[in-house]
C-alpha positions as CSV (number, residue, x, y, z in Angstrom):
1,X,3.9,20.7,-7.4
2,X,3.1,21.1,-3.8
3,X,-0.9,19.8,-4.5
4,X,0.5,16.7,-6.0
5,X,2.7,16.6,-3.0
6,X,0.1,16.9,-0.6
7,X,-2.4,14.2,-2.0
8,X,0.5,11.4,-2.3
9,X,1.3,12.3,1.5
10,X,-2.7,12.3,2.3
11,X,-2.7,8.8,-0.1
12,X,-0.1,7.2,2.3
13,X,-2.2,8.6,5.7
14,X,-5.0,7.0,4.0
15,X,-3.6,3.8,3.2
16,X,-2.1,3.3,6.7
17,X,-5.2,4.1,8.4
18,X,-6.5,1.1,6.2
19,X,-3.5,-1.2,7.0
20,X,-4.1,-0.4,10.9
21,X,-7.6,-1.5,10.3
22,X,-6.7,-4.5,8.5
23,X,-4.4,-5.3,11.1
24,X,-6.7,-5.0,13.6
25,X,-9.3,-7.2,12.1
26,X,-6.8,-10.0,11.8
27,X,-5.8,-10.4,15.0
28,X,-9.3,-12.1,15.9
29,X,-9.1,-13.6,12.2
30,X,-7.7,-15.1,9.3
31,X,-5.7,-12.0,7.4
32,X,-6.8,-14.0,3.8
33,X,-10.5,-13.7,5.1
34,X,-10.3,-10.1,6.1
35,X,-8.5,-9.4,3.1
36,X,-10.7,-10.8,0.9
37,X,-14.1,-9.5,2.6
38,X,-12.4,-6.0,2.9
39,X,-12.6,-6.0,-0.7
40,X,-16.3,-7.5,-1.3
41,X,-18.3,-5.3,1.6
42,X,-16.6,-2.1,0.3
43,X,-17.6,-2.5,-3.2
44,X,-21.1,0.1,-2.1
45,X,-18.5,2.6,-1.3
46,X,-16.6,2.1,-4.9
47,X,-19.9,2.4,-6.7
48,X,-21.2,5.3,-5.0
49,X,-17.7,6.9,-5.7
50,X,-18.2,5.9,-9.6
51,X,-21.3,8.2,-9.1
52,X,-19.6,10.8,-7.5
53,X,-16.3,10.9,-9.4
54,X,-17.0,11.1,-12.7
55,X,-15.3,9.2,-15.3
56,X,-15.2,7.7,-18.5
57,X,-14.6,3.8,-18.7
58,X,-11.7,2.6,-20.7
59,X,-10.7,-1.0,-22.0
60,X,-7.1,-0.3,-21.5
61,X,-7.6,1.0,-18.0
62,X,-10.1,-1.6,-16.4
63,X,-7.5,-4.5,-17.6
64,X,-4.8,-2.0,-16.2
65,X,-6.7,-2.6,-12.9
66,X,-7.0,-6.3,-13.4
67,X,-3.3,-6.8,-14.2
68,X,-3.2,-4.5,-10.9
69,X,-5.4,-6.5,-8.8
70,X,-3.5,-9.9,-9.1
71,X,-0.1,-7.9,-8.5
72,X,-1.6,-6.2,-5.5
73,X,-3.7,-9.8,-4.1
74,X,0.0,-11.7,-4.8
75,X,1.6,-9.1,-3.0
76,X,-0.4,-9.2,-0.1
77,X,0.0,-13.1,0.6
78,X,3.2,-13.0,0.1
79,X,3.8,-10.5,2.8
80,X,1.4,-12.3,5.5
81,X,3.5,-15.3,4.4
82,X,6.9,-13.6,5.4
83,X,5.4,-12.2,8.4
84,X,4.2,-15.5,9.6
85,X,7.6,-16.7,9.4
86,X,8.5,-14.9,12.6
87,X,11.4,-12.9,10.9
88,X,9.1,-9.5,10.8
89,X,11.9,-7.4,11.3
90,X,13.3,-8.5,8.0
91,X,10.1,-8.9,5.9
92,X,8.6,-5.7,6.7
93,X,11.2,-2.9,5.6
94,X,12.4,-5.2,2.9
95,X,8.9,-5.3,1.3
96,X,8.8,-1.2,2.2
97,X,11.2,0.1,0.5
98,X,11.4,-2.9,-2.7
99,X,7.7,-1.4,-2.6
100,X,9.0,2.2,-3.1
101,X,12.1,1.3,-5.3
102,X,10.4,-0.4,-7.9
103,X,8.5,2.8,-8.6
104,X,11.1,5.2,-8.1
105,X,13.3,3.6,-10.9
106,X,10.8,3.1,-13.3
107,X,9.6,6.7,-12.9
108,X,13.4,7.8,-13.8
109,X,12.9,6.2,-17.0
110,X,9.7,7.2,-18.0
111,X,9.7,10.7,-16.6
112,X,13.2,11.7,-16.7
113,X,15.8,12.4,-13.8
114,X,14.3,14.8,-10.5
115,X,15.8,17.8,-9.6
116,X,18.9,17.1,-7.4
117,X,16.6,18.1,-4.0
118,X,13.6,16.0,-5.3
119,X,16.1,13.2,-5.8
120,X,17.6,13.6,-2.3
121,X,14.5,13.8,-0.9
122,X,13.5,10.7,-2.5
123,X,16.1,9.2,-1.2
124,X,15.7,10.4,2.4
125,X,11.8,8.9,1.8
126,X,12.8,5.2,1.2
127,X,15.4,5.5,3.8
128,X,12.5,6.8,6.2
129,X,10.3,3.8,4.7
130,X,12.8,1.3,6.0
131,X,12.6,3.0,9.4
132,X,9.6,3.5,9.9
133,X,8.8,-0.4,8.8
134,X,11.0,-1.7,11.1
135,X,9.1,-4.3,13.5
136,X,9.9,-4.8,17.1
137,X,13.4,-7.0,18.0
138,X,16.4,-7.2,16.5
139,X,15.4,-10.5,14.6
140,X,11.8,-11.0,14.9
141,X,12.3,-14.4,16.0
142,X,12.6,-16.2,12.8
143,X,15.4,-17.4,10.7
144,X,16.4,-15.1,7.5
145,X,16.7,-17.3,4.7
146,X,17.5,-16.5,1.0
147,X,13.8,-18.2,0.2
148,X,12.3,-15.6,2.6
149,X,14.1,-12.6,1.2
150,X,13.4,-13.5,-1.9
151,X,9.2,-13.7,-1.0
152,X,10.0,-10.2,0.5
153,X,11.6,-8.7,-2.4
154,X,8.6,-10.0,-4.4
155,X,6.0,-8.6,-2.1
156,X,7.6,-5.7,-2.7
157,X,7.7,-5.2,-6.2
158,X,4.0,-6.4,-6.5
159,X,3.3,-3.4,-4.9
160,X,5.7,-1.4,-6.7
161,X,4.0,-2.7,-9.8
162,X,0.8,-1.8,-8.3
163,X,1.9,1.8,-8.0
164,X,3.2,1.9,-11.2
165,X,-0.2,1.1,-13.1
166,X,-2.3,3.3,-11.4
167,X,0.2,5.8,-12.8
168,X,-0.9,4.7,-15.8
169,X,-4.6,5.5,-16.0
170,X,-6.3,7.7,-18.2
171,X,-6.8,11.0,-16.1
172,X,-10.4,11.1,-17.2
173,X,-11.4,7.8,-16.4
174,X,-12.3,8.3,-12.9
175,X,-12.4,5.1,-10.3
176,X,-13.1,2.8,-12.9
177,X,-9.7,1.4,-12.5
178,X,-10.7,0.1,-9.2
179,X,-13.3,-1.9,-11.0
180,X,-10.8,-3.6,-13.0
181,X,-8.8,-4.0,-9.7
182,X,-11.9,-5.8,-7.7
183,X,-12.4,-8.0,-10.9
184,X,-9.4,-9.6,-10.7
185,X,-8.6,-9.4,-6.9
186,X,-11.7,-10.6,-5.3
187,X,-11.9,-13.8,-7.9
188,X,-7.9,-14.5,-7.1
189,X,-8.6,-14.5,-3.7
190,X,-11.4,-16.2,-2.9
191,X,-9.9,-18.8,-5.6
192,X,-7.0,-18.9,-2.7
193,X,-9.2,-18.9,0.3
194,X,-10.9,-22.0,-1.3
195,X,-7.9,-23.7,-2.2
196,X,-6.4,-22.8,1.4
197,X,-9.6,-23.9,2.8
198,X,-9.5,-20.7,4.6
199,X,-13.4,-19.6,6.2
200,X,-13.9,-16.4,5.2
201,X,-16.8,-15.9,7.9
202,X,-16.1,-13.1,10.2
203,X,-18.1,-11.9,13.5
204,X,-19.5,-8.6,13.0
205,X,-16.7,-6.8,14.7
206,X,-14.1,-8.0,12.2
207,X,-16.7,-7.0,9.6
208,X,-16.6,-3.7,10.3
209,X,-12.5,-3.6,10.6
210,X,-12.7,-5.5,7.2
211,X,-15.1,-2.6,5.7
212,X,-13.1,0.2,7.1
213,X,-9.6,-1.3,5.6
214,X,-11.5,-1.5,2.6
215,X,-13.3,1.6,2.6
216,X,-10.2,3.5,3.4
217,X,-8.0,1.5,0.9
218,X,-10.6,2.6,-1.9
219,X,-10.3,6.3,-0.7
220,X,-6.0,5.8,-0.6
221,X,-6.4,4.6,-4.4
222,X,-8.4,7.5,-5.4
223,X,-5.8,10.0,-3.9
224,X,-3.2,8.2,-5.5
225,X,-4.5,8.7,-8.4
226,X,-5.3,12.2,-8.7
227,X,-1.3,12.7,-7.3
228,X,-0.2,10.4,-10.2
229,X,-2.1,12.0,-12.9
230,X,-0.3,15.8,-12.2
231,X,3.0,14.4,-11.2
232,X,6.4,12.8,-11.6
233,X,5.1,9.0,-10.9
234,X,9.1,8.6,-8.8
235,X,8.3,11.7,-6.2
236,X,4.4,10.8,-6.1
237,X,4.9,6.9,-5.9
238,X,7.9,7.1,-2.9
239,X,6.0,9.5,-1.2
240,X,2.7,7.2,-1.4
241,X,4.7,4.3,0.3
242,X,5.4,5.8,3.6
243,X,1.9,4.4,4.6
244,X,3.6,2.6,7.6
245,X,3.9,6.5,8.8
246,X,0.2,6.9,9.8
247,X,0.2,2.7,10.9
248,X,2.8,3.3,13.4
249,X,0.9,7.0,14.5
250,X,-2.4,4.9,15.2
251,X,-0.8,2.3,16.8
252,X,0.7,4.7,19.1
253,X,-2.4,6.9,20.0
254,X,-5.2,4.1,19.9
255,X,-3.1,1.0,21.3
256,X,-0.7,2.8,23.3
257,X,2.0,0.8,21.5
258,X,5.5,1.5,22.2
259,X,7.7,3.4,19.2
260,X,11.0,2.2,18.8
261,X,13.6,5.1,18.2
262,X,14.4,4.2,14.8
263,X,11.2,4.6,14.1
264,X,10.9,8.1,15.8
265,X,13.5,8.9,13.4
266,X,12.1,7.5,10.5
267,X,9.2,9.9,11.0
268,X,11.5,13.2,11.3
269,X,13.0,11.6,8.2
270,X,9.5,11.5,6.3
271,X,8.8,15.2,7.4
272,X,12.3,15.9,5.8
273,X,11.5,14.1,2.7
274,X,8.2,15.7,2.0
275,X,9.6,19.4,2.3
276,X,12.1,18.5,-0.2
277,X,10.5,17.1,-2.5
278,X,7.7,20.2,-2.3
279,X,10.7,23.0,-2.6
């Protein structure tokens, strides 16, 4: 248990180190364009990790990945639409933990009910996620409506769907889920970006933000994958979402940003729920 453990914890370093990069590139750009060409420029680094990773192509799982794709793009507009509202403080630990919840319970009822620690820890994860996520200010500026928790409950279980089909790949079929994922995701949004009339030219510094958040996204994915595939898909899926962990730990190192003390104890809270769930 403690491997599977320690690739969904690296899946959610990974995956935050891609959302700081994404974040990055979108302050000097539109977050649709950088999302969308984060996608495209990586595609090299999915097909040399086809070649790498082998794998055997499935029907079921490449339209698992496009059913994945559209619930991951959705989810990701969604959220910069909340988060453009003003109310971040809201938006962002609603869509956290929706994003961990969804997976949590659907795990229980595939896989069966965790051991009481791995359930408490669990539990101490998704409270640690809402930590964590917590922006700056007490209201983040913007007015709370029930229209704008709803759009952050529904970014959040986009995600939480997300998690839940890559749980259900084939173990043998390698990245090619991710090739079902880029069929639908990159179509979806540049379909968005044209109807948005968004430009989705971007000086070469964004570029390269846009190519790391890819890259790194791709290389999250592929550790996700090999946790889900050996373990319990509530534990491994929980345990994936506390990608804000490694978001907030690069802010703090590269940007010198200042870390709120909920969010200090969200981290000793993540530490707590990751020896639990590995006892």
């Amino acid at each position: 248990m403690v491997p599977t453990i320690l690739l969904a914890a690296t899946a959610a370093l990974v995956w935050g180190a891609s959302d700081f990069c994404g974040g990055k590139g979108s302050q000097r750009a539109s977050p649709l364009a950088v999302t969308v060409m984060s996608q495209i420029v990586s595609l090299p680094v999915l097909a040399l990790g086809l070649v790498v990773i082998a794998g055997t192509p499935r029907f079921a799982d490449l339209a698992w990945g496009m059913v994945g794709g559209v619930a991951g793009l959705i989810g990701i507009v969604l959220l910069y639409r909340g988060l453009a509202s003003g109310a971040m403080s809201v938006v962002s630990p609603v869509t956290a933990v929706t994003a961990a919840v969804v997976p949590l319970v659907i795990g229980l009822l595939l896989d069966g009910i965790l051991s009481a620690l791995a359930l408490v820890g669990t539990v101490c994860a998704v409270l640690a996620i809402a930590l964590i996520s917590a922006a700056p200010g007490a209201g983040g500026g913007g007015r709370v409506t029930r229209g704008l928790l709803g759009l952050a409950l529904t970014a959040g279980a986009m995600f939480g769907f997300f998690f839940v089909i890559l749980g259900q790949v084939s173990p043998g079929s390698g990245l090619w889920v991710m090739v079902g994922i880029r069929l639908s995701s990159i179509p979806l949004g540049l379909l968005i970006a044209a109807r948005s009339r968004t430009s989705l030219r971007l000086s070469p510094r964004v570029l390269v933000w846009a190519g790391a958040a890819g890259s790194l996204d791709l290389l999250g994915n592929t550790f996700f994958l090999m946790a889900a595939a050996q373990g319990h898909l509530s534990i491994v899926a929980v345990l994936a979402s506390l990608y804000p962990t490694s978001t907030v730990l690069l802010a703090l190192a590269v940007d010198r940003e200042r870390v709120r003390v909920v969010q200090v104890a969200g981290l000793g809270l993540a530490a707590t729920a990751l020896v639990m769930t590995a006892a």
